[in-house]
N, C-alpha and C positions, 0 to 999 in steps of 0.2 A: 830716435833715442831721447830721452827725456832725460832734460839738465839740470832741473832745479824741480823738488815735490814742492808743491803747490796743494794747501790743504784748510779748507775756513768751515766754522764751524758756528753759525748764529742764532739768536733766539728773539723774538719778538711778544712780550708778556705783557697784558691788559686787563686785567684783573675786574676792571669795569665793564669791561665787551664778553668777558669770560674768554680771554685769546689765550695761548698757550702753546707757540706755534716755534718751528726750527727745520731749519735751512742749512746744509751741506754740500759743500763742493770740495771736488777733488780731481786732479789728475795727475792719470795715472798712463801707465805703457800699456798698451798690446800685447797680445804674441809675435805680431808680427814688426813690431819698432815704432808701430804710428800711437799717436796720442788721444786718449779717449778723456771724457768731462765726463763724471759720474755726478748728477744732480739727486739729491734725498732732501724729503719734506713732509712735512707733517704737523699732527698735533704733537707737543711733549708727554713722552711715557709709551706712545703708539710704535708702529713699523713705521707707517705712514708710506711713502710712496717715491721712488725713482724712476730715474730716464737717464741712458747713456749717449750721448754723443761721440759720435769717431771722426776723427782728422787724420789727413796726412801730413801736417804739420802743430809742432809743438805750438808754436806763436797763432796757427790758430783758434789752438783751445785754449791760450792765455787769455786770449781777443775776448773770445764767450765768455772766458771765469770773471774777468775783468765787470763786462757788461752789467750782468747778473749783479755781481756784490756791487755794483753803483746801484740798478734799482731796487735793492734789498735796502740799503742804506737808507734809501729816499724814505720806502716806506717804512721804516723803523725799527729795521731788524737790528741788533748790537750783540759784539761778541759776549760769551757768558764770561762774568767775571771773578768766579767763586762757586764751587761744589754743591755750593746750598745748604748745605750741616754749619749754622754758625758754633757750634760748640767743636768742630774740629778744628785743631789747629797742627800747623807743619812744625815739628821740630825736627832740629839736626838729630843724628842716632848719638851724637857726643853729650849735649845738652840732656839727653835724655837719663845717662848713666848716673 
């Protein structure tokens, strides 16, 4: 059974290289109780590409999620920090009236 969702979501942008690139993990339960690491990658805007790993233990798909976003980090992937539309902005629905 799985105690805590665990869910990241990165982007690695190089405008010089022409990069455009993002990384997803997640895990998630089974059907049957055990714990699976769903990895997706790609360019941004694409499908791009996954792989699922299965465990019979949660701590050891933490072990893998862990691993991963350390060498994602190295190479310079960072969470996304903003929608990308600088002209939207969040207001409360009371501000708004």
């Amino acid at each position: 059974m799985i105690v805590q969702t665990y869910y990241l979501y990165v982007e690695r942008i190089d405008a010089r290289k022409n990069m455009a690139r993002f990384y997803a993990l997640s895990i998630q339960p089974t059907l049957f109780g055990h714990a699976s690491l769903l990895r997706c990658w790609g360019r941004i805007g694409c499908r791009g590409q996954q792989k699922v790993h299965m465990f019979e233990h949660e701590d050891q798909a933490v072990e893998l999620f862990l691993e991963l976003l350390s060498a994602k980090r190295k190479k310079g992937y960072r969470p996304r920090t903003s929608c990308g539309n600088p002209r939207v902005s969040v207001r409360s629905p009371v501000a708004a009236q």
